[in-house]
N, CA, C and O atoms as a GROMACS GRO file, in nm:
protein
  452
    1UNK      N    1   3.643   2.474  -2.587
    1UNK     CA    2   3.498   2.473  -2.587
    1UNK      C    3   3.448   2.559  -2.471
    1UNK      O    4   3.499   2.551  -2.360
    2UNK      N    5   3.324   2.658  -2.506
    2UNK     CA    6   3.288   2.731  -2.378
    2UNK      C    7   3.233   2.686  -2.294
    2UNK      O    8   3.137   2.620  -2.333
    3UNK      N    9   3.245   2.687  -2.198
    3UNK     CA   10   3.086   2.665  -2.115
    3UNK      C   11   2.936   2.702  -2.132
    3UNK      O   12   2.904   2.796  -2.204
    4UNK      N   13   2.838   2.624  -2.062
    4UNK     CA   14   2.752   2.702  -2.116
    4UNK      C   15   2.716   2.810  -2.034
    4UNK      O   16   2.640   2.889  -2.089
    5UNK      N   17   2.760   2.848  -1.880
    5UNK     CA   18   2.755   2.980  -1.857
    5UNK      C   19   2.813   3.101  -1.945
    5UNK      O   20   2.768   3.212  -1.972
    6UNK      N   21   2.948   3.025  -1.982
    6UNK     CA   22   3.057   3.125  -2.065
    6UNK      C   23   2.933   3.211  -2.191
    6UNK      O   24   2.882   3.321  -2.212
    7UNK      N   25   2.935   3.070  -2.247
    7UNK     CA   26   2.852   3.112  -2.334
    7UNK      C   27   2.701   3.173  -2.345
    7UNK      O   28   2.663   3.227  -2.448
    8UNK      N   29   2.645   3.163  -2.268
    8UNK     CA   30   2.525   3.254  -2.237
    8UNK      C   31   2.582   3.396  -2.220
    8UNK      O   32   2.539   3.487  -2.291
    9UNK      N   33   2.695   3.421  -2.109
    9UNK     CA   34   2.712   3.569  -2.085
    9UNK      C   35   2.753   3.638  -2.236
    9UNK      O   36   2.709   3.747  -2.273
   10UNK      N   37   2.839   3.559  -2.309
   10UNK     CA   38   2.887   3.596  -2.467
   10UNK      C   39   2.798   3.626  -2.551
   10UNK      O   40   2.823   3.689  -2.654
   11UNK      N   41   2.666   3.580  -2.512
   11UNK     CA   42   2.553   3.598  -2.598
   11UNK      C   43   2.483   3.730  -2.573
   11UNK      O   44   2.424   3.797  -2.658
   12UNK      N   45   2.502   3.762  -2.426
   12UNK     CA   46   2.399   3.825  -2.387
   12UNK      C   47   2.470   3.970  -2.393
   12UNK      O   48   2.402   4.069  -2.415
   13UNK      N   49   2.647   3.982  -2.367
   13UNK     CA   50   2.720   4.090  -2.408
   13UNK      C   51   2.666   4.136  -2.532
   13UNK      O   52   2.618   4.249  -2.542
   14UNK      N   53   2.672   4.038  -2.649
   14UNK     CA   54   2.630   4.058  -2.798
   14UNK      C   55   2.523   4.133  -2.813
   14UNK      O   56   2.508   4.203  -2.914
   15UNK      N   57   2.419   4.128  -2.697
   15UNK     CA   58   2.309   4.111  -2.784
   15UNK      C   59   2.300   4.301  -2.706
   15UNK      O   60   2.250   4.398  -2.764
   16UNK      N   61   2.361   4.300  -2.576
   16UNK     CA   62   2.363   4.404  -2.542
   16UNK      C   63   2.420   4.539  -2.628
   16UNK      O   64   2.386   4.657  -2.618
   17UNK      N   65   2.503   4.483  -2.701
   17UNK     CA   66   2.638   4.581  -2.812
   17UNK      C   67   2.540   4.598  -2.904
   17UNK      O   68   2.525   4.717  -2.934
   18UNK      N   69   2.465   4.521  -2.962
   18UNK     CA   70   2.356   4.529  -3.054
   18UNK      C   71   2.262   4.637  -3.052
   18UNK      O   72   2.226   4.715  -3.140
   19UNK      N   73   2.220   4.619  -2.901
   19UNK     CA   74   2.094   4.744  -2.875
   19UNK      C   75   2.169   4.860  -2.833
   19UNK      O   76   2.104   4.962  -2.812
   20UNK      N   77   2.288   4.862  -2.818
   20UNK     CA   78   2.387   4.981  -2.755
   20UNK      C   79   2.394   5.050  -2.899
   20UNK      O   80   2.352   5.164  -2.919
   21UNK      N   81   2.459   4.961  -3.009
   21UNK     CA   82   2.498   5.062  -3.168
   21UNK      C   83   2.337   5.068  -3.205
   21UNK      O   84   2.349   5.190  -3.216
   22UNK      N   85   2.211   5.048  -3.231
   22UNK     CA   86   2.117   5.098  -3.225
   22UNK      C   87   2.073   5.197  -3.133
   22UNK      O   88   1.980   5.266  -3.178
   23UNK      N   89   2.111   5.226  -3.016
   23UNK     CA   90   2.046   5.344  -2.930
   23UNK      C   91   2.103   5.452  -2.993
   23UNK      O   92   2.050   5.552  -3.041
   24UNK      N   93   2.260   5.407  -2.984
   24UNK     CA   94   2.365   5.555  -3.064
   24UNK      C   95   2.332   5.602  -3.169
   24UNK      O   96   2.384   5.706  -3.211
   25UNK      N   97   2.241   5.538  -3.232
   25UNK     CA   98   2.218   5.591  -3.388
   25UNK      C   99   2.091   5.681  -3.361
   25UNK      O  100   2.065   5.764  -3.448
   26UNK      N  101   2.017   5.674  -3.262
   26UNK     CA  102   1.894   5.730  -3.254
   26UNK      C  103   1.911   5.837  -3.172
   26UNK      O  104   1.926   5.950  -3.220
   27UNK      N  105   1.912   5.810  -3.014
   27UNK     CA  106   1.914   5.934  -2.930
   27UNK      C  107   2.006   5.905  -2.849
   27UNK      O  108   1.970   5.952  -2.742
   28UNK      N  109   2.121   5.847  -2.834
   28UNK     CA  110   2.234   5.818  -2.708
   28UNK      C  111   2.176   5.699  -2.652
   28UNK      O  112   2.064   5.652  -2.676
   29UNK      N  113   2.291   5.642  -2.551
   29UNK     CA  114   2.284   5.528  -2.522
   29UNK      C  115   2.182   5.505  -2.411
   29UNK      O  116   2.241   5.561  -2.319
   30UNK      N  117   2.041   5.450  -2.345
   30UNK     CA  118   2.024   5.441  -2.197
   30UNK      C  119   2.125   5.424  -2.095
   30UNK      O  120   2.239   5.383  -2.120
   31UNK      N  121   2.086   5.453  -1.989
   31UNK     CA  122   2.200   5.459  -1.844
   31UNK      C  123   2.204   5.297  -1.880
   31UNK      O  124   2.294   5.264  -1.956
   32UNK      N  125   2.124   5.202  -1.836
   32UNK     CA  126   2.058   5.051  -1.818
   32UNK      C  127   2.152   4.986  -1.923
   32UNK      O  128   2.178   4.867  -1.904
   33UNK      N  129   2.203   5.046  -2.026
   33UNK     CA  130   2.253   4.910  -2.144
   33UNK      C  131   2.408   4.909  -2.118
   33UNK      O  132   2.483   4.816  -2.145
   34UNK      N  133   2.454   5.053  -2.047
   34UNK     CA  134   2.578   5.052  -2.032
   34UNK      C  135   2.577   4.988  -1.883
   34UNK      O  136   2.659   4.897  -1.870
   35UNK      N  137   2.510   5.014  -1.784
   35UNK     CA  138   2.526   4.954  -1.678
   35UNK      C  139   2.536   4.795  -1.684
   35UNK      O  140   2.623   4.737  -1.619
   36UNK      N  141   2.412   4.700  -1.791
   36UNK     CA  142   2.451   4.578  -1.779
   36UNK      C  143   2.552   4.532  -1.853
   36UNK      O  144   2.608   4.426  -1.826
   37UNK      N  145   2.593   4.629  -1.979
   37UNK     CA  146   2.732   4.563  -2.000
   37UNK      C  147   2.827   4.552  -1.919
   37UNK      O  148   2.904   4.457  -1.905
   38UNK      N  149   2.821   4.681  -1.847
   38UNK     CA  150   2.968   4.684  -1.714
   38UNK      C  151   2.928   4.575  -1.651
   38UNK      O  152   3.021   4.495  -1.662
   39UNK      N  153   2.825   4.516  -1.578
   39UNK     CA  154   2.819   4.390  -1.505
   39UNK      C  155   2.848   4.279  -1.584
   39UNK      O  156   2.904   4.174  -1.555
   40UNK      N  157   2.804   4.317  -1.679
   40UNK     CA  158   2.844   4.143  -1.779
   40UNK      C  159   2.967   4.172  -1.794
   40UNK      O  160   3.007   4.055  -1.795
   41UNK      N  161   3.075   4.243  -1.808
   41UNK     CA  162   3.212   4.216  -1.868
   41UNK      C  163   3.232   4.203  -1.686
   41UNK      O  164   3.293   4.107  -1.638
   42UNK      N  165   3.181   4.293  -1.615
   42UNK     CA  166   3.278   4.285  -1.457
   42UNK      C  167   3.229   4.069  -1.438
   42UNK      O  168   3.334   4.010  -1.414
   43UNK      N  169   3.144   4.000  -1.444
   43UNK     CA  170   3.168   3.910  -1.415
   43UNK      C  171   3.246   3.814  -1.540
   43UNK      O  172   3.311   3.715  -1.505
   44UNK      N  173   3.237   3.841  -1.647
   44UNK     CA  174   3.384   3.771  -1.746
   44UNK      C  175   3.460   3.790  -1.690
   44UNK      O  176   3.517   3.681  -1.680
   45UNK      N  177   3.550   3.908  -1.600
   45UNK     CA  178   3.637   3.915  -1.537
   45UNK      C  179   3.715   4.059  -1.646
   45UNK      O  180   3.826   4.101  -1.617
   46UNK      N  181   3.644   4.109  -1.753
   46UNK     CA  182   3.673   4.243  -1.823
   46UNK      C  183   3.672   4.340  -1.745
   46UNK      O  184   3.581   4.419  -1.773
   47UNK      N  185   3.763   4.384  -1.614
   47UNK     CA  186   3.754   4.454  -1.510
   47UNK      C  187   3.764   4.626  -1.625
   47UNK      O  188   3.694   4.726  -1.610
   48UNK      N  189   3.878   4.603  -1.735
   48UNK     CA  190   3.902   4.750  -1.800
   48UNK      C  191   3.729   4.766  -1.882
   48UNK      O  192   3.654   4.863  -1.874
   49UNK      N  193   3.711   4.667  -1.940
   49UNK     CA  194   3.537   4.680  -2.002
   49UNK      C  195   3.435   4.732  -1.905
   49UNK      O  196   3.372   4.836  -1.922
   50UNK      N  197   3.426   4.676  -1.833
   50UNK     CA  198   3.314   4.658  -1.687
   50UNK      C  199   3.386   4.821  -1.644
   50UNK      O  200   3.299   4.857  -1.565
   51UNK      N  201   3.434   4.875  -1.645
   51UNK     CA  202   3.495   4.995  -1.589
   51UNK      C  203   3.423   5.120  -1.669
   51UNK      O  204   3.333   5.189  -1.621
   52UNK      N  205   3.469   5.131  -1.774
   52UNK     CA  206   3.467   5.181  -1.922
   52UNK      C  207   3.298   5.196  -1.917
   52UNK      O  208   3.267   5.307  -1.875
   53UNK      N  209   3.181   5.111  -1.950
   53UNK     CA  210   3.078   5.088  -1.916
   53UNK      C  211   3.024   5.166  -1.791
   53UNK      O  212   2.925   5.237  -1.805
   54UNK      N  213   3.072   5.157  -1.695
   54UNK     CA  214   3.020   5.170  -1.590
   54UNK      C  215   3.004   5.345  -1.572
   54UNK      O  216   2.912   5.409  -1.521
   55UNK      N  217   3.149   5.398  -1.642
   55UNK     CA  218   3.181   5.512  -1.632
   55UNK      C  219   3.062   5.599  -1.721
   55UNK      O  220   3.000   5.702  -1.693
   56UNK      N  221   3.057   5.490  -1.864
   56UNK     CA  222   2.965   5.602  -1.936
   56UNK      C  223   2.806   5.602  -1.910
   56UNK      O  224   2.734   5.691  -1.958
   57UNK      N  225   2.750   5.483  -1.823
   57UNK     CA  226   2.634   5.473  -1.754
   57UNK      C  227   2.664   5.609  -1.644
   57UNK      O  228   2.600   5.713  -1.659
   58UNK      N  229   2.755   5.594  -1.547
   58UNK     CA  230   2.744   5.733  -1.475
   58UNK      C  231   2.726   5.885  -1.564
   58UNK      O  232   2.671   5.984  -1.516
   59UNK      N  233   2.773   5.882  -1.676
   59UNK     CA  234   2.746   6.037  -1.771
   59UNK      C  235   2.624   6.015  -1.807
   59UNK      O  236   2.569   6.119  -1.844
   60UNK      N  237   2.554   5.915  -1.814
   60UNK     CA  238   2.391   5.942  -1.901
   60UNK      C  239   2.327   5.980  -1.738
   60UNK      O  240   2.270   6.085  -1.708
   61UNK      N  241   2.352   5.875  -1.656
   61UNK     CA  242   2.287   5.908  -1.504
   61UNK      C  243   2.322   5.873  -1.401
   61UNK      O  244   2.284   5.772  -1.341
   62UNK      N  245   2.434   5.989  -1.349
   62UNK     CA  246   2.494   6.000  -1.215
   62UNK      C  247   2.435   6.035  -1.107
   62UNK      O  248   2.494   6.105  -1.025
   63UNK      N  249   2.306   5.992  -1.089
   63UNK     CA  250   2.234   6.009  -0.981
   63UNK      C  251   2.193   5.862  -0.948
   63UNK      O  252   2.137   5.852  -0.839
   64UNK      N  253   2.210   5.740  -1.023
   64UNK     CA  254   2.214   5.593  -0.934
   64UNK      C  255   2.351   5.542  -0.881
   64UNK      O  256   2.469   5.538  -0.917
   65UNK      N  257   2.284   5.512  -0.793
   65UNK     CA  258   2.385   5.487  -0.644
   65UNK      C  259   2.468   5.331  -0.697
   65UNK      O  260   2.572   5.279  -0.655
   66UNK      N  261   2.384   5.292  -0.791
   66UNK     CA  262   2.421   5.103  -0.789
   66UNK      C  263   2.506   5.130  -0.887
   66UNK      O  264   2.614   5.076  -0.862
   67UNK      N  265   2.508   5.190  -0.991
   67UNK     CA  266   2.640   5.178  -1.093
   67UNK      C  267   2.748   5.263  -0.976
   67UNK      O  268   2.804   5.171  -0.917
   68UNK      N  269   2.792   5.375  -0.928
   68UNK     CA  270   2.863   5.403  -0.823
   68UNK      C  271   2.923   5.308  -0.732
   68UNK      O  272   3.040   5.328  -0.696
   69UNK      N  273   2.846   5.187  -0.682
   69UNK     CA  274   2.853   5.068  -0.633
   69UNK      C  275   2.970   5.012  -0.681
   69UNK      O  276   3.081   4.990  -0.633
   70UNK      N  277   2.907   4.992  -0.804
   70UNK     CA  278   2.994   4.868  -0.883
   70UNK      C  279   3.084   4.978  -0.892
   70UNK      O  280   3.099   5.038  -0.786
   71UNK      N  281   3.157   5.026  -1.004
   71UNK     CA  282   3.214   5.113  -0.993
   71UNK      C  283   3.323   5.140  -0.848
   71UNK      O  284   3.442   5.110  -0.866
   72UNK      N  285   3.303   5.167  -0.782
   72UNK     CA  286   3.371   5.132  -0.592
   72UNK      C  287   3.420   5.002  -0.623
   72UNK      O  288   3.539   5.018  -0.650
   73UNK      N  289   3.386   4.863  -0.634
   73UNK     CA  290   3.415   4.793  -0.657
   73UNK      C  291   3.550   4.742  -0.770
   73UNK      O  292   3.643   4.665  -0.744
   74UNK      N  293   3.528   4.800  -0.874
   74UNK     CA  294   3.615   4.850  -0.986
   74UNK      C  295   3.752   4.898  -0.947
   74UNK      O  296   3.854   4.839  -0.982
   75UNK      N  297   3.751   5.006  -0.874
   75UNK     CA  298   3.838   5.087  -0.830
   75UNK      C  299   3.894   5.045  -0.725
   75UNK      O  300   4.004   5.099  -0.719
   76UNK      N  301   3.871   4.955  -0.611
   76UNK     CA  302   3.887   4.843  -0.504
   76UNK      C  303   3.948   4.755  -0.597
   76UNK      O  304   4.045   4.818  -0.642
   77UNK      N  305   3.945   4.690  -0.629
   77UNK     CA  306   4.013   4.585  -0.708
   77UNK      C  307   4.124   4.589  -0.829
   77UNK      O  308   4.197   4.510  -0.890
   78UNK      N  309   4.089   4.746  -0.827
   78UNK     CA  310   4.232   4.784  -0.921
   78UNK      C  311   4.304   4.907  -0.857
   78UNK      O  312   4.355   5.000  -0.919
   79UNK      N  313   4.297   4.884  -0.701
   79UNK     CA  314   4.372   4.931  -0.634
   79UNK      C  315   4.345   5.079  -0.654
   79UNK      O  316   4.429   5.120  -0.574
   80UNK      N  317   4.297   5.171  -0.694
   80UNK     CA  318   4.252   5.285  -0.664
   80UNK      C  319   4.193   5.302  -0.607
   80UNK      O  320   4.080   5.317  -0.654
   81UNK      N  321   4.215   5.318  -0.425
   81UNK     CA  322   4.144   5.302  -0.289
   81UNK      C  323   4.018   5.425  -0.286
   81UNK      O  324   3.899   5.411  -0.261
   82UNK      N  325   4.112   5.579  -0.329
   82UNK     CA  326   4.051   5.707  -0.263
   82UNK      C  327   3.945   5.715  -0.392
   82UNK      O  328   3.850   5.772  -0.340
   83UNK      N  329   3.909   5.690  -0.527
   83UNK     CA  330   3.864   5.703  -0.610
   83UNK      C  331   3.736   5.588  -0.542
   83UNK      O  332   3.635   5.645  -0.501
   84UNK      N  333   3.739   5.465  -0.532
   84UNK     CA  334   3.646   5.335  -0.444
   84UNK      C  335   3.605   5.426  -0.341
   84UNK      O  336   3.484   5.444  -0.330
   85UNK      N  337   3.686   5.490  -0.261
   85UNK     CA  338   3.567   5.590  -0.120
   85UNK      C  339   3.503   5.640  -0.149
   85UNK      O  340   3.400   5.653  -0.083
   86UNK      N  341   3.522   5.702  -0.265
   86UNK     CA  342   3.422   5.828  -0.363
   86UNK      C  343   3.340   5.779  -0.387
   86UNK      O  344   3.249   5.795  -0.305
   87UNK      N  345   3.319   5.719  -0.466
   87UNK     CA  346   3.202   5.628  -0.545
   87UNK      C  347   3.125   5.561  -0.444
   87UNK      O  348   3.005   5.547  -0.468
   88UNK      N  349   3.192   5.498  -0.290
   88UNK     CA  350   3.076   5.444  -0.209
   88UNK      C  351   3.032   5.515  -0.131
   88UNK      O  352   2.946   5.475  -0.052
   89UNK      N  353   3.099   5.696  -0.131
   89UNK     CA  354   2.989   5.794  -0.068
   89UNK      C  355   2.919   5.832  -0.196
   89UNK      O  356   2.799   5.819  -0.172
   90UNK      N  357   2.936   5.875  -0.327
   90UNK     CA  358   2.831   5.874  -0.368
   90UNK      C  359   2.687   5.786  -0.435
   90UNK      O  360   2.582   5.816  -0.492
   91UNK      N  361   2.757   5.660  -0.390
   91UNK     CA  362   2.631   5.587  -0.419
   91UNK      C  363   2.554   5.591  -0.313
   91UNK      O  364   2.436   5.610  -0.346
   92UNK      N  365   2.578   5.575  -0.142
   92UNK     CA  366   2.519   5.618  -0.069
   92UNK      C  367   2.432   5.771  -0.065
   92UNK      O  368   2.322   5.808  -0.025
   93UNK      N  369   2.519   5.817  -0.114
   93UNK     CA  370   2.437   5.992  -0.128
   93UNK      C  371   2.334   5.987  -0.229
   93UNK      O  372   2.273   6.092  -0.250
   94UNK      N  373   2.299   5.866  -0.310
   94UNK     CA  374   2.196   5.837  -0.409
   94UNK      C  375   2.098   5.766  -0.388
   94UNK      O  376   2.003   5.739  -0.461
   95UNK      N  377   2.128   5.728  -0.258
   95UNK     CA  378   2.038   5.636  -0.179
   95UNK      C  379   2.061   5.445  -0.199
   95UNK      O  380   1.985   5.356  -0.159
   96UNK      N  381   2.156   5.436  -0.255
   96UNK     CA  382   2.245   5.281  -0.243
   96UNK      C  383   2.256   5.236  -0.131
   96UNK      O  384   2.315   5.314  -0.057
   97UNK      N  385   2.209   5.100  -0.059
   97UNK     CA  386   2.244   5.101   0.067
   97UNK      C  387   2.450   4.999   0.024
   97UNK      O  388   2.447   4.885  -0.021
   98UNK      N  389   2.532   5.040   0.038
   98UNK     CA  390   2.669   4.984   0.018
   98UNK      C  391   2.616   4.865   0.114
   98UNK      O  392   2.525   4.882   0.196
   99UNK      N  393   2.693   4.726   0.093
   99UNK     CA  394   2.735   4.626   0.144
   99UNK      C  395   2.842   4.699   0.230
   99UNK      O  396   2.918   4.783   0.183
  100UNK      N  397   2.842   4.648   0.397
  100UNK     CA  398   2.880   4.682   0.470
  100UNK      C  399   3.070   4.572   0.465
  100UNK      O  400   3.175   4.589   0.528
  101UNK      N  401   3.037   4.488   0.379
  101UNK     CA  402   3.181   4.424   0.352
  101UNK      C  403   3.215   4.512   0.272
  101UNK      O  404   3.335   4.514   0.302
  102UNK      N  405   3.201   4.608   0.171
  102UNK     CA  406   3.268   4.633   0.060
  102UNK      C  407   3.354   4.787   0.124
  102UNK      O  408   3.452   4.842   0.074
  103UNK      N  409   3.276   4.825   0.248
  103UNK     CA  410   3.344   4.901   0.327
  103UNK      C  411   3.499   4.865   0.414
  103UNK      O  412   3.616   4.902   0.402
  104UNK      N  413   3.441   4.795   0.483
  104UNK     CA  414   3.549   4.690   0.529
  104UNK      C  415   3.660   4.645   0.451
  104UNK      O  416   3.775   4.643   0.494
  105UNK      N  417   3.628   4.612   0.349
  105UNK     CA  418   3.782   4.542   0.230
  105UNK      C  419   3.805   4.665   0.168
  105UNK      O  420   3.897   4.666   0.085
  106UNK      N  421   3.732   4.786   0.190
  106UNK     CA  422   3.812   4.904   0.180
  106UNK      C  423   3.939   4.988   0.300
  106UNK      O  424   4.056   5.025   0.293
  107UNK      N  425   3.818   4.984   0.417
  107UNK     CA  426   3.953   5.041   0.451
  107UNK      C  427   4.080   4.953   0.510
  107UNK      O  428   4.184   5.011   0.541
  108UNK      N  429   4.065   4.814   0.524
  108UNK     CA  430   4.132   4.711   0.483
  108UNK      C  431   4.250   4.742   0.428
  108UNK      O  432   4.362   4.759   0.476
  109UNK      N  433   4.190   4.749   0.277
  109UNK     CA  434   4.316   4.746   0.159
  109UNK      C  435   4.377   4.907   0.202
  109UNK      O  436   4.498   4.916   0.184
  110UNK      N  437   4.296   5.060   0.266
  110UNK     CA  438   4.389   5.104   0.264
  110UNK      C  439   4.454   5.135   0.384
  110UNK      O  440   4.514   5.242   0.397
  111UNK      N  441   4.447   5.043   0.480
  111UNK     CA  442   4.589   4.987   0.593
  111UNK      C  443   4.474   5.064   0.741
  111UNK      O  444   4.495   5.084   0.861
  112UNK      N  445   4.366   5.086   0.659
  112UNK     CA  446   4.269   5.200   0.820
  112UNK      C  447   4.217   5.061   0.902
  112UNK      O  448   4.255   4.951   0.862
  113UNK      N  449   4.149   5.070   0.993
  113UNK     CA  450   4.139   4.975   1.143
  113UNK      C  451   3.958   4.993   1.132
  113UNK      O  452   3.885   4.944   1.217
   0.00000   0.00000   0.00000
C-alpha cells in the first residue's frame, strides 16, 4: 500500500507526463515541466529519471541556474565530481545563489580541504 505522500508525488509525476505528451505534440516541451519532473523523480529517489529531465530542461533553457543546481546535485551523488563543479559554476554564472553545503560535500567527496 502507498503512502499518501508516495502517492500524491505518483499523481503529480502523471499528471506532469500528461502535459509533457501534450506540449510535444504542439510546440516542444516548456523548460518548467521537465524541470518539475526531474524534482519529482529526484525526490522518489529516480536519480537516472530526475537526471534525464533535468538534462532536457537544460536544452529548452540553459540559462537557469536552479535546474544546473539540481543537476550538480545529480552528478554529486552519482559520483561524477568534475561534471557537479560544472554545473555549480554554471548555475552560479546564471545567477543561482548554490547552497554553500553543496560546495562543501563537493570538494569533500573530491578529497580537496
Amino acid at each position: 500500500m502507498l503512502s499518501g505522500g508516495k502517492f500524491e508525488l505518483d499523481r503529480q509525476i502523471a499528471d506532469l507526463r500528461a502535459i509533457q505528451r501534450q506540449s510535444k505534440s504542439v510546440s516542444g516541451i516548456p523548460a518548467w515541466i521537465s524541470f518539475a519532473l526531474g524534482s519529482a523523480y529526484f525526490r522518489s529517489g529516480a536519480i537516472a529519471d530526475a537526471e534525464r529531465e533535468y538534462v532536457e530542461a537544460l536544452e529548452i533553457a540553459p540559462d537557469i541556474g536552479e535546474i544546473h543546481n539540481n543537476l550538480a546535485v545529480v552528478y554529486l551523488q552519482t559520483g561524477r565530481y568534475a561534471q557537479a563543479e560544472s554545473e555549480i559554476i554554471a548555475a552560479e554564472k546564471h545567477g543561482f545563489k548554490v547552497n554553500p553545503q553543496l560546495k562543501a560535500d563537493l570538494k569533500r567527496a573530491m578529497g580537496r580541504s
